[in-house]
Structure formats: C-alpha cells, structure tokens
C-alpha positions as CSV (number, residue, x, y, z in Angstrom):
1,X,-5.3,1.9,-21.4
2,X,-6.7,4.9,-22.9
3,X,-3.4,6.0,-25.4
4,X,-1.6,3.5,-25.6
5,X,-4.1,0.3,-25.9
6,X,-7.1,2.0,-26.6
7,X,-9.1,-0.3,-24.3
8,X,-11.1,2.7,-23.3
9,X,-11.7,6.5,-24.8
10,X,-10.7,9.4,-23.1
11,X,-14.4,10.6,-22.1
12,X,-14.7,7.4,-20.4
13,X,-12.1,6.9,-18.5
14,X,-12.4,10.8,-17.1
15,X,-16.0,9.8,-16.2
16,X,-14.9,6.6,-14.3
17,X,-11.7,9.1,-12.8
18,X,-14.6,11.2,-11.7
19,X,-16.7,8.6,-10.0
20,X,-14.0,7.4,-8.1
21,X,-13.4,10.4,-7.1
22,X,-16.8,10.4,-5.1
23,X,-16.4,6.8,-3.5
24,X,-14.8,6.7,-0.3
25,X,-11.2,4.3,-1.3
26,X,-8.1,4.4,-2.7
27,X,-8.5,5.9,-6.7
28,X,-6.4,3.0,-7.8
29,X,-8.3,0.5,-7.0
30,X,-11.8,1.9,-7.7
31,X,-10.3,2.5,-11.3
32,X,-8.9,-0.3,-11.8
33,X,-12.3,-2.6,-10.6
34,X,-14.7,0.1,-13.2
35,X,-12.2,-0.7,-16.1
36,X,-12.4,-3.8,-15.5
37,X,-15.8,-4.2,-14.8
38,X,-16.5,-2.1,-17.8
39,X,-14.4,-4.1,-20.5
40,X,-15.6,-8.0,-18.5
41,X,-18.0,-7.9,-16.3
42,X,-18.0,-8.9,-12.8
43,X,-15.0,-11.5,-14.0
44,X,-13.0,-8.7,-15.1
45,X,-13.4,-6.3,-12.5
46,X,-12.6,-9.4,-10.2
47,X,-9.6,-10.3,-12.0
48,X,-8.5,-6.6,-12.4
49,X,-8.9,-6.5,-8.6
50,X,-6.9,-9.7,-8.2
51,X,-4.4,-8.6,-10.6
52,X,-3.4,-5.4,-8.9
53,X,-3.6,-6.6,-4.9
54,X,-1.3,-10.1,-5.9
55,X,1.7,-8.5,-5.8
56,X,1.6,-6.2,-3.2
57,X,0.3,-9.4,-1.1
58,X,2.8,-11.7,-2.2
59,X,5.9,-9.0,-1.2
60,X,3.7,-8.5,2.2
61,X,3.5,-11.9,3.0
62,X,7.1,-12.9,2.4
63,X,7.8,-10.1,4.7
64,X,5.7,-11.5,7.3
65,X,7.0,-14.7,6.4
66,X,11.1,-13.7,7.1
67,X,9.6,-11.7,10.2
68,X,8.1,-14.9,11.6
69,X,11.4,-16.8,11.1
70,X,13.9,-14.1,12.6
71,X,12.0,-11.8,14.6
72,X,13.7,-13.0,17.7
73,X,17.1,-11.6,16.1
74,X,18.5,-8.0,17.7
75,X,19.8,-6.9,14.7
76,X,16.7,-7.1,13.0
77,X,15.2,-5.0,15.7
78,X,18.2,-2.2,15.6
79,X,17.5,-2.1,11.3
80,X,13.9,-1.6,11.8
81,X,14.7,1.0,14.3
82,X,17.1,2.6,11.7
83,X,14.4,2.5,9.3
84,X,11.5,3.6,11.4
85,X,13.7,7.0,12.0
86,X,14.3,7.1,8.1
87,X,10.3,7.1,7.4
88,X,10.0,9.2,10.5
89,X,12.7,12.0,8.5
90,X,11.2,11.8,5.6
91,X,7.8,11.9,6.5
92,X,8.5,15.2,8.2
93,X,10.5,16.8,5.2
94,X,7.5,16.2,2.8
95,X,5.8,18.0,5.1
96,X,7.9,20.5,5.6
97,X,8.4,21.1,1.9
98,X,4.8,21.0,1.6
99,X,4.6,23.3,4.7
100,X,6.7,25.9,3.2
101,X,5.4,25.3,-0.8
102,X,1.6,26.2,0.4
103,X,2.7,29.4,3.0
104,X,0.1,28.6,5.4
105,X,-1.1,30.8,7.4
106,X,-1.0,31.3,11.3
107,X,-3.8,29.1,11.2
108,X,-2.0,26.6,9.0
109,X,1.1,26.4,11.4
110,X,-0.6,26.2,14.1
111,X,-2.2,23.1,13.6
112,X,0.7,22.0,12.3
113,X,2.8,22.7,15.3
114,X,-0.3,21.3,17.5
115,X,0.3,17.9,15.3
116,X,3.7,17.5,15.9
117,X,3.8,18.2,19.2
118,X,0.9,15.6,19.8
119,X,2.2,12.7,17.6
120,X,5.8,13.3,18.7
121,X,5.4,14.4,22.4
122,X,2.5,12.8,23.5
123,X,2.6,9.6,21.2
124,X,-0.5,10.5,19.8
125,X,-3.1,10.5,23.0
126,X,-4.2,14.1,22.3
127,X,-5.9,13.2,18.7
128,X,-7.5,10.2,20.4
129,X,-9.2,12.4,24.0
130,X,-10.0,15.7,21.9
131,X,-12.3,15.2,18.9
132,X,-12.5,18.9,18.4
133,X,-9.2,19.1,16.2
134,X,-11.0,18.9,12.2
135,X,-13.9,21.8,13.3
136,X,-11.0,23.8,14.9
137,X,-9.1,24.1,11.6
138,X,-12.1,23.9,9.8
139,X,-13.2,26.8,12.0
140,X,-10.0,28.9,12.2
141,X,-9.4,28.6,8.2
142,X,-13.0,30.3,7.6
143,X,-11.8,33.1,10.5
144,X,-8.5,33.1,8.4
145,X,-8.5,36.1,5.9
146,X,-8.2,35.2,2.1
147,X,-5.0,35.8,0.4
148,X,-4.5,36.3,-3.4
C-alpha cells in the first residue's frame, strides 16, 4: 500500500501504525479499518474490515461445519489429540527459545517456572484464585538489578 501501490505515503501510514499502536486490538485490523477509512470513508473501512475477517471466517466455519458432521468419530478425537500436543510442543519451544534469547533473570525464570507449573500442573486454577501474579513480576523486575 505504501511502496508498492502508493495508496498512502510513508508519514501516513507510520502515523496510522502509531495510533494503533495505542488502541486496545489486534494491529492488523485497526490498520487495515484507518486505511480504509482513510482512502473511503466509513464504506471503505467497512469493506477493508469485511475484506480481511471473510476468509478467516469462511475456513472457521467449514471447520465447524466438518466438526458438526463427524464429531462423533474417535479418530477424529485421537488427531486432535495429536495436534493439541503438537501446539502444546511448539508453544513451549518458542518459549523456550525466547526464554533463552532474552537471558532473563532469576526473576524472569521464576515466573516462568511459576507458569508452567500452573498451566500444566494445576490446569490453570492458580492464575484464576491469585490475582497478584502481573504486580509480582512487575514488582520483582523493578527489585531486579539492571544489566548492560
């Protein structure tokens, strides 16, 4: 939009980038709806919208759709199982990767051993009965000495 069609100039679109970045919601969206809006109107940033959440809705639904008509099937149940582990492996290597990219500190892996060990070991019910987990890290990473 900006090199290749020239719909917008650079200053612009860094200015919309920059407002989004403000607005609670996902970047993509807020971009795309300004563009739009900015280049149409209300019809465009409505179309822009449309545009972009049509496919992802369409694949979604079909989904849903194949879900509805052979969710009673076991093998179904044993390949989303296979896949749920893969998601679960990957998630964890990306953090991992991240983990070990960043060197956190004792604070850092602390948390990040305290979130494992409540997602995976107590499905989750410690994040939901203690609401003193984000001023915790926020508090232990200002205790935390700098590094350079």
């Amino acid at each position: 939009m900006v090199l290749k069609r020239r719909w917008l100039d650079e200053a612009t679109f860094l200015s919309d980038f920059a407002l989004g970045q403000a607005i609670p919601g996902s970047n993509g969206v807020k971009l795309t709806v300004q563009i739009g809006q900015r280049l149409h109107g209300a019809a465009g940033a409505a179309v822009a919208l449309l545009g972009l959440l049509a496919g992802p809705f369409a694949i979604v639904f079909a989904i849903g759709t194949a879900y509805a008509g052979l969710g009673e099937h076991r093998i179904l149940h044993q390949m989303l199982d296979g896949v749920a582990a893969a998601v679960i492996g990957l998630t964890f290597a990306t953090g991992l990767h991240s983990m070990i990219q960043s060197r956190p500190g004792l604070t850092g892996l602390t948390l990040a051993a305290a979130t494992v060990l409540c997602v995976g070991c107590c499905d989750g019910r410690c994040f939901r009965s203690s609401p003193c987990w984000r001023p915790l890290g926020i508090a232990l990473a200002l205790i935390e000495p700098r590094r350079r």
